[in-house]
C-alpha positions as CSV (number, residue, x, y, z in Angstrom):
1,X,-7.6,-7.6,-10.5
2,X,-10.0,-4.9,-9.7
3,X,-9.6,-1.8,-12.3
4,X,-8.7,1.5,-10.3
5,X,-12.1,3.3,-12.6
6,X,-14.2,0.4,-11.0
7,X,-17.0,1.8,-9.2
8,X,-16.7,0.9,-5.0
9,X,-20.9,0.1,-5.3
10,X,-23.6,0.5,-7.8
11,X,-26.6,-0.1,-6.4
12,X,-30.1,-0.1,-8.4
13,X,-33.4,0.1,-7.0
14,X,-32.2,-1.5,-3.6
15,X,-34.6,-3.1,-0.9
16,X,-33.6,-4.6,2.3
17,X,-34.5,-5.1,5.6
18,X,-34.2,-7.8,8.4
19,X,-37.8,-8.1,10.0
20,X,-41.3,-8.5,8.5
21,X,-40.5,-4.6,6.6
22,X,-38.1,-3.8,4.4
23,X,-35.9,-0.8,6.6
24,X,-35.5,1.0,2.5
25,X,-36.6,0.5,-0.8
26,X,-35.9,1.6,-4.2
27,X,-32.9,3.1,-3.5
28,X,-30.2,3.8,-6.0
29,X,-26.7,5.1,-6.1
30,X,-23.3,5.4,-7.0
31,X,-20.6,5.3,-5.2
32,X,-17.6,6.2,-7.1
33,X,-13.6,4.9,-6.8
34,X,-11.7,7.6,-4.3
35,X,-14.6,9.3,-3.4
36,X,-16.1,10.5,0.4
37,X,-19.5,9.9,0.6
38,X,-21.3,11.2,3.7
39,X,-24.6,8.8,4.4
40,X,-27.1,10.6,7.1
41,X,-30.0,9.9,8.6
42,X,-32.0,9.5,11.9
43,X,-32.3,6.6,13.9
44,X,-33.9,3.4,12.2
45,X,-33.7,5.1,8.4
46,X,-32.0,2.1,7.4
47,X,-28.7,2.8,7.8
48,X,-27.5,0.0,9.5
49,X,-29.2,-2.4,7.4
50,X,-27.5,-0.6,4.2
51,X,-24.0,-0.9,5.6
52,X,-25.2,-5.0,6.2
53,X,-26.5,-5.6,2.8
54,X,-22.9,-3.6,1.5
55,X,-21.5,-6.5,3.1
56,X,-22.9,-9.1,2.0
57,X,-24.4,-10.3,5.6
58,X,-28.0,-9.4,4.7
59,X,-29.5,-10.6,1.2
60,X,-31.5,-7.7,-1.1
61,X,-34.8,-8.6,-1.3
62,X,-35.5,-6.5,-4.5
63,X,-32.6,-4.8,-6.9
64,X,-29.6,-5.2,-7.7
65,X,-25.9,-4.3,-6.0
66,X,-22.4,-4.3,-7.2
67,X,-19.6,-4.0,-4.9
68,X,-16.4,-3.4,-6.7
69,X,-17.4,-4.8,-10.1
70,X,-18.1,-8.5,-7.8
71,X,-20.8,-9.3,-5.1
72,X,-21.2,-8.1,-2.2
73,X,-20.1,-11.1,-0.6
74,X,-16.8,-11.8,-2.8
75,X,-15.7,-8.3,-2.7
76,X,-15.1,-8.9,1.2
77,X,-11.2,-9.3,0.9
78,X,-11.4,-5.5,-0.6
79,X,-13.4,-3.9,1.9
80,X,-13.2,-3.1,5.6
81,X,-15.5,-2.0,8.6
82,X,-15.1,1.0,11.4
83,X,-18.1,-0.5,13.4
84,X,-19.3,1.8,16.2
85,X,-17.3,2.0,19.6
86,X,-19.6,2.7,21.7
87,X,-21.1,-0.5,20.2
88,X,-17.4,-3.1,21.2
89,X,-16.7,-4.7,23.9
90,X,-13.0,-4.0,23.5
91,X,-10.0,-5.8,25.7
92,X,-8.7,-2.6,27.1
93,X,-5.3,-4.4,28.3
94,X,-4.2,-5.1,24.4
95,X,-1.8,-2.2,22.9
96,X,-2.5,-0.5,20.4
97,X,-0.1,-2.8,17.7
98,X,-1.8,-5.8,19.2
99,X,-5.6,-4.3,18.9
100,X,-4.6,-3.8,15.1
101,X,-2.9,-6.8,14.3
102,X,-5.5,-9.0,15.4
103,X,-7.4,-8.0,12.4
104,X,-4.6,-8.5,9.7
105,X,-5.6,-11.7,7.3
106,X,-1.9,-12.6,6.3
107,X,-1.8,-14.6,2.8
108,X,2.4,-15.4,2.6
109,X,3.1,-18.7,2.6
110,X,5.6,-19.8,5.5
111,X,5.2,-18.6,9.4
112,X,8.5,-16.2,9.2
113,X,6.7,-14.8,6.1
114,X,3.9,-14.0,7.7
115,X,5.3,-12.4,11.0
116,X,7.2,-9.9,9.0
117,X,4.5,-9.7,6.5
118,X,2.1,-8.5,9.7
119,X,4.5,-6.6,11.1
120,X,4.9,-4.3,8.2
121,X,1.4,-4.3,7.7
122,X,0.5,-3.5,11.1
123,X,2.9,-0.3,10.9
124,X,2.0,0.9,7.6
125,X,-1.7,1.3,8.8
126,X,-0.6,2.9,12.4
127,X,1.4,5.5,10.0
128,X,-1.3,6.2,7.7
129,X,-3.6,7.4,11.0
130,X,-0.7,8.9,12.8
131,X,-0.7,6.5,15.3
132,X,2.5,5.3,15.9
133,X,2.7,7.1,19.2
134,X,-0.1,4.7,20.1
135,X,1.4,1.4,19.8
136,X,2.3,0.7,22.7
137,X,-0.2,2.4,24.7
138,X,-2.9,0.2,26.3
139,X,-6.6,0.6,25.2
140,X,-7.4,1.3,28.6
141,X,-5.1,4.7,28.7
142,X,-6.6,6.0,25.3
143,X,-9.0,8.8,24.3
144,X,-12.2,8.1,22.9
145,X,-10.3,10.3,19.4
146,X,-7.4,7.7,19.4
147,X,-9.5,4.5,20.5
148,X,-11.0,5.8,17.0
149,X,-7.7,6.1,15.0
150,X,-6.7,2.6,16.1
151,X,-10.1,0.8,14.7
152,X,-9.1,2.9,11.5
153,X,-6.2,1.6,11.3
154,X,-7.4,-1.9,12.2
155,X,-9.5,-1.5,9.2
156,X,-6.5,-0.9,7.0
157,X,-4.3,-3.4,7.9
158,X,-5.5,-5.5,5.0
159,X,-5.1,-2.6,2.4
160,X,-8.9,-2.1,1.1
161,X,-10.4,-0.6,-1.6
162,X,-13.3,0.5,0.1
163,X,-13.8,1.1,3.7
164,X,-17.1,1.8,5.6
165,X,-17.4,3.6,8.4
166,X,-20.5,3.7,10.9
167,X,-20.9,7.0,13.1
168,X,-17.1,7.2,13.4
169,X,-17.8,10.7,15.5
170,X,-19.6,9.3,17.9
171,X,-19.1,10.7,21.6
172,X,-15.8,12.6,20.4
173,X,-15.6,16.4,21.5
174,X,-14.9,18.7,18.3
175,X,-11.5,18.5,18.1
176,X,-11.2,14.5,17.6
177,X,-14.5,15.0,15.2
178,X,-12.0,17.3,13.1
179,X,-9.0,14.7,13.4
180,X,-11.5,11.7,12.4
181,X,-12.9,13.4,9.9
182,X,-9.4,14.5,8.0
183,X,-7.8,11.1,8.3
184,X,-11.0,9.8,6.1
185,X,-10.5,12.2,3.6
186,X,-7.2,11.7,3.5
187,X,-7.7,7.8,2.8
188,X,-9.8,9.1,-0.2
189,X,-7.0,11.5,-1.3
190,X,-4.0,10.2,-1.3
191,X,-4.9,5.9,-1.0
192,X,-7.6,6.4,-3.1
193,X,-10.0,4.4,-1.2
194,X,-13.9,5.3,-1.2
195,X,-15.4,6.3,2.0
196,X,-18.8,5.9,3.0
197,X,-19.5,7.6,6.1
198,X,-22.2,7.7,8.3
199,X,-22.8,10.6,10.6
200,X,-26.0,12.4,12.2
201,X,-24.1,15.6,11.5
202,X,-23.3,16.5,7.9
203,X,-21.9,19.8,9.0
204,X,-19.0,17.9,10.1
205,X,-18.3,16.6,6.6
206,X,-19.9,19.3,5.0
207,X,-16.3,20.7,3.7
208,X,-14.7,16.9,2.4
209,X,-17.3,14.8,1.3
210,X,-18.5,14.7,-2.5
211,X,-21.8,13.3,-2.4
212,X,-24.4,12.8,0.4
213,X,-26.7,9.3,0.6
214,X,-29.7,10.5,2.8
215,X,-31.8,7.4,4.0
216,X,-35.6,8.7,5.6
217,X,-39.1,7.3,4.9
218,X,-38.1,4.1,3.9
219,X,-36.4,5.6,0.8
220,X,-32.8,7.4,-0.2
221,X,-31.5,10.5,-2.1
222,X,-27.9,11.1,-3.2
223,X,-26.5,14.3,-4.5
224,X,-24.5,16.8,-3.6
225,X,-25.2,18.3,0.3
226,X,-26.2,21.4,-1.4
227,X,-28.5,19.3,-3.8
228,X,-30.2,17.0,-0.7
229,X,-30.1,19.1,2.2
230,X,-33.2,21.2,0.7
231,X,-36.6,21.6,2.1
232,X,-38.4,19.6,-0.8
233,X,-35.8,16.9,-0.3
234,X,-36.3,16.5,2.2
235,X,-39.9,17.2,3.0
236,X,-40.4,14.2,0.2
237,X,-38.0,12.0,2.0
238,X,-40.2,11.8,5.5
239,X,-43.1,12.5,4.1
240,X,-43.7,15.7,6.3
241,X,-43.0,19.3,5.8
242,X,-39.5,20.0,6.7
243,X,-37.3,23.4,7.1
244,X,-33.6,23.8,6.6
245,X,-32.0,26.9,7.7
246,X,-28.7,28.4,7.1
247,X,-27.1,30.0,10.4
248,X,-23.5,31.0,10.3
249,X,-22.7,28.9,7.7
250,X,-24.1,25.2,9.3
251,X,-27.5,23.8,8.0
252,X,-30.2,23.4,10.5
253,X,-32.7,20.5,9.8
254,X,-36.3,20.9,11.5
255,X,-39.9,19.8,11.2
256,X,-42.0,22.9,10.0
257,X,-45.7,22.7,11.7
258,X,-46.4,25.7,9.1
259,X,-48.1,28.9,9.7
260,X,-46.9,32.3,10.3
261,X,-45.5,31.7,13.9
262,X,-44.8,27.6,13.4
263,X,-42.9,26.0,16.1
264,X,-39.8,24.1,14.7
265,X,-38.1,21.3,16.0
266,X,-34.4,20.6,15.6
267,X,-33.5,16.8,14.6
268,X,-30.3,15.5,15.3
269,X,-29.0,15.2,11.8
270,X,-27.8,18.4,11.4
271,X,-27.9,20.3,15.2
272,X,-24.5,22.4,16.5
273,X,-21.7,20.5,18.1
274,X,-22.0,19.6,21.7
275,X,-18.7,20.2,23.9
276,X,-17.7,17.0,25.3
């Protein structure tokens, strides 16, 4: 039995990485039970490799991490994936009850048991993302924004503690970003699961989530967005002088080449929605 005051993942001085260099090292954090927790970054920061070593597929190579009180790897049965779309091969012909309840691990003895078992399972977790209107649909005839509800809910079929979700706003026009990113704090408030989120935008979570992990450098910062999201931050985080400006309430995150007249460039961690 897991206590509900359990931290979701304690991490301590943390280094990882899959080739000859570690993607991250020496990073620490905390993420607490029932909490959002926004994780940013650009492009090979590490971010993948973090979400990896979270689940016990690639070993730390310096530190320590605590998943749920357990190991990475035991706490598995707890924890649950969003992986990115973009990145599945997905058989569009399933429906949307079939698409989740391929993913539910049953554990009642006795096949009838395990039918209704799933069945209820399967229509709890297409309630909780308001996606019961989807059940029947085929993949093929969904929206990027429900394709995304249905591997949320796919996720919690088996009723996690934690759930990690990788660029989960990805390709969706505003609207759907909105949707996504409601439904995850609504898993936080009223399931009490954590939520670790990735996104290159963190004005999109800027209003929900309690803590931001920012990977860059080969290092990590957590804090709150107003705490991170400054220009020594992040200037000590890449290793470069950076800018962040404040424009009709969204932060802008750029590369300051100094002097009076400095050209700036914008990264993609923090730039204005794009209409899809």
């Amino acid at each position: 039995m897991i206590a509900a005051t359990t931290p979701a993942v304690v991490a301590h001085n943390l280094s990882a990485g899959k080739g000859a260099q570690n993607a991250f090292s020496g990073v620490s954090f905390q993420l607490p039970p029932a909490s959002f927790t926004a994780l940013a970054g650009a492009n090979g920061s590490g971010k993948t490799t973090l979400f990896e070593t979270l689940l016990g597929l690639v070993p730390p190579r310096a530190g320590s991490i605590e998943v749920l009180g357990q190991s990475a790897r035991k706490a598995r049965s707890h924890v649950a994936y969003v992986p990115q779309a973009s990145h599945l091969v997905l058989d569009v012909q399933f429906s949307g009850r079939e698409f989740v309840a391929a993913a539910y691990n049953g554990r009642s003895w006795g096949i009838t048991w395990r039918i209704r078992a799933a069945a209820r399972a399967v229509d709890r977790a297409l309630r909780q993302v308001d996606a019961q209107d989807l059940a029947q649909r085929r993949l093929a005839d969904l929206s990027g924004g429900q394709r995304q509800r249905l591997l949320i809910a796919q996720a919690l079929v088996n009723q996690p503690r934690l759930i990690f979700m990788d660029e989960p706003l990805a390709q969706l026009d505003p609207s759907a970003q909105d949707r996504i990113v409601a439904l995850a704090a609504r898993l936080r408030n009223t399931l009490g699961i954590a939520v670790l989120f990735s996104t290159h935008d963190v004005n999109t979570v800027v209003d929900v989530a309690d803590q931001l992990l920012y990977m860059a450098g080969g290092s990590g910062r957590i804090g709150s967005i107003d705490e991170i999201v400054t220009d020594d931050v992040l200037s000590a985080l890449y290793g470069v002088p950076m800018h962040v400006v404040r424009e009709r309430d969204r932060l802008f995150i750029m590369r300051d080449h100094g002097g009076p007249a400095c050209q700036t460039k914008v990264t993609r961690i923090a730039t204005s929605r794009r209409q899809a």
